[in-house]
C-alpha positions in Angstrom: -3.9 11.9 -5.5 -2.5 10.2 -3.0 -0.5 7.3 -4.4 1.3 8.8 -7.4 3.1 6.5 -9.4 3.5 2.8 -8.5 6.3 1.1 -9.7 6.6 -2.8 -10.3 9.3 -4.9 -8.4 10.4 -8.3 -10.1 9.3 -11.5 -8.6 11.9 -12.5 -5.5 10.4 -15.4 -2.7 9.1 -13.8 0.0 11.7 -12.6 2.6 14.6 -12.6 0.1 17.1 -9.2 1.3 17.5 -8.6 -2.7 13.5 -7.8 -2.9 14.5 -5.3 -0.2 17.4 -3.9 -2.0 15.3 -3.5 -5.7 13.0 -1.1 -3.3 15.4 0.8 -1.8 17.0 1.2 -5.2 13.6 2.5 -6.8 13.2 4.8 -3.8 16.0 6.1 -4.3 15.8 6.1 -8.2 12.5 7.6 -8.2 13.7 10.3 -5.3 16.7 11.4 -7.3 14.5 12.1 -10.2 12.3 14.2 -8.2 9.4 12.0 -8.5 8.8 10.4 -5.2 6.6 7.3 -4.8 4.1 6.5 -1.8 3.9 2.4 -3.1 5.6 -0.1 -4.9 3.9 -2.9 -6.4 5.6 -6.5 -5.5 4.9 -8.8 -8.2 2.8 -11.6 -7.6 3.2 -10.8 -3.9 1.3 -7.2 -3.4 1.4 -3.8 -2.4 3.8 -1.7 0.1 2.5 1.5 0.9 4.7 4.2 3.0 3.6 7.6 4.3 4.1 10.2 7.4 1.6 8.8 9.6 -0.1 5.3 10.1 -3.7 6.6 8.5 -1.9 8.4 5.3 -0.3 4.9 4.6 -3.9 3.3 5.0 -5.8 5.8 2.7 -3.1 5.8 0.4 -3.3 1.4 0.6 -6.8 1.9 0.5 -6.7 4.5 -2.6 -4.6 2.2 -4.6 -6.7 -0.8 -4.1 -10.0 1.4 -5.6 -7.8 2.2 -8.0 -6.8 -1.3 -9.3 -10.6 -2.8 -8.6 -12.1 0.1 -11.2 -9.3 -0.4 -13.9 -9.8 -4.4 -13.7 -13.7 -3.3 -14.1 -12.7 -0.9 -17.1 -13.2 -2.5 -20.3 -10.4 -1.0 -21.5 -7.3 1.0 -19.8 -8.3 4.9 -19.4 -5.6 6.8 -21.5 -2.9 8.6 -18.9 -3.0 11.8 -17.8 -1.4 14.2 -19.5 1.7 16.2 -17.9 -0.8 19.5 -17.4 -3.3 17.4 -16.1 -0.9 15.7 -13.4 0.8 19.0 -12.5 -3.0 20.4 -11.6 -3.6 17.7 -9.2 -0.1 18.0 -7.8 -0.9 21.8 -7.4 -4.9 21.3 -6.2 -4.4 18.3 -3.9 -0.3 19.2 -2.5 0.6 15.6 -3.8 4.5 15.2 -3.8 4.7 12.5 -6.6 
C-alpha cells in the first residue's frame, strides 16, 4: 500500500546526470498520467524511495524490500491485482499511486 508501482530505470554508472534525468522523466511521466510513484527501481544498482517525511520514505523502503524478498521466495509470480482490487486499497489505505 505504500509503494505503488515501481518502475525500472536502465543501467547508467553510478553518478551519471542522465540516470538523474530518466527519473525525473518517469516522475514526471508517471505524475502526468495520474499515477504517482513512491520508488524507482535502478537497475543493477537498487532502490530510490521518496515520501513526505523521513519515516514514510523508510516504511515505504522497507515495504518494498518485503515485498521483493516474498516474491523471490514465491515459486511462481502471484497474478496482478486487478483494477477493482487496486482501487479498494487505494480507497481503504488513502494510497495516492
Amino acid at each position: 500500500m505504500k509503494v505503488g508501482h515501481v518502475p525500472v530505470i536502465a543501467y547508467h554508472r553510478p553518478g551519471d546526470p542522465a540516470a538523474a534525468q530518466s527519473v525525473a522523466q518517469t516522475i514526471a511521466r508517471y505524475g502526468q498520467a495520474g499515477t504517482p510513484i513512491r520508488a524507482v527501481m535502478l537497475e543493477r544498482l537498487g532502490p530510490n524511495v521518496w515520501h513526505d517525511s523521513l519515516a514514510a520514505a523508510m516504511a515505504t523502503l522497507e515495504e518494498l524490500k518485503e515485498t521483493a524478498r516474498l516474491l523471490s521466495l514465491s515459486a511462481h509470480a502471484p497474478e496482478p491485482l486487478t483494477d477493482p482490487q487496486i482501487e479498494q486499497l487505494r480507497q481503504t489505505f488513502g494510497a495516492r499511486w
